[in-house]
C-alpha positions, 0 to 999 in steps of 0.5 A, a space after each residue: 692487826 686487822 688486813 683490808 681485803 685487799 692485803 688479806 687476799 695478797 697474804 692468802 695468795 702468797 702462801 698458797 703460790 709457796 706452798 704450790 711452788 714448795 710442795 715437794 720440800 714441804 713433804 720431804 721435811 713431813 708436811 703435806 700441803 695439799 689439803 691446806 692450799 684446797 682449804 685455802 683456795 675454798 676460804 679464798 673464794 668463799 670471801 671473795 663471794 661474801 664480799 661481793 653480796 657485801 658491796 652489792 648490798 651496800 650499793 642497794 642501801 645508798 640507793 634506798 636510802 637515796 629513795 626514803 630521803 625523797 620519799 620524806 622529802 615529798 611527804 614532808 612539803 606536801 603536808 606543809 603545802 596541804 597545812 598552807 592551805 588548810 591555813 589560808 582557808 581559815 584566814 591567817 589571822 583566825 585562832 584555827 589557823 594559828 593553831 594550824 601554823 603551830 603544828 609546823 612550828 612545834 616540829 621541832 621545839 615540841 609542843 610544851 617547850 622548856 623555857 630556855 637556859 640563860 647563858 651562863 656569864 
């Protein structure tokens, strides 16, 4: 059974408030729990530590990521406004310029397309 952050620091912060309010107990029946609330309390901390440079860098990969969709974006409509031109230079009706046209459309398709499959009845 896997704990969300949340129920695993409640769970460590349980046990470690019995342990403090049952050290005396504990030790009469031969268990000293100094060491393990010491050991707990530094593992406490330490995820605590790690989970928050987690969340700080998942922070920095949404706004990354935000910032190289933008960057393709803008790459992207530029080439296309760059290739809009080099085709109304050539004249829209001209080989050249067909060829041109034929980079933006076999972005997707490829440039040597499979005949399409004919669905099936």
């Amino acid at each position: 059974m896997s704990l969300t952050t949340t129920e695993t620091l409640g769970f460590a912060d349980g046990v470690i408030a019995f342990m403090n309010s049952n050290q005396a107990e504990l030790a009469a029946a031969g268990l000293a729990v100094g060491p393990f609330i010491t050991q707990l309390g530094s593992q406490k901390s330490d995820a605590i530590t790690k989970n928050d440079q987690q969340e700080a860098l998942k922070a920095q990969l949404r706004t990354k990521t935000e910032e190289t969709t933008t960057a393709f974006s803008t790459l992207y409509d530029n080439t296309s406004t760059k290739l809009d031109a080099v085709i109304g230079v050539l004249g829209k009706t001209s080989e050249l310029a067909k060829q041109a046209a034929k980079l933006r459309s076999d972005i997707r398709r490829g440039s040597n397309p499979a005949a399409p499959t004919p669905p099936t009845p």
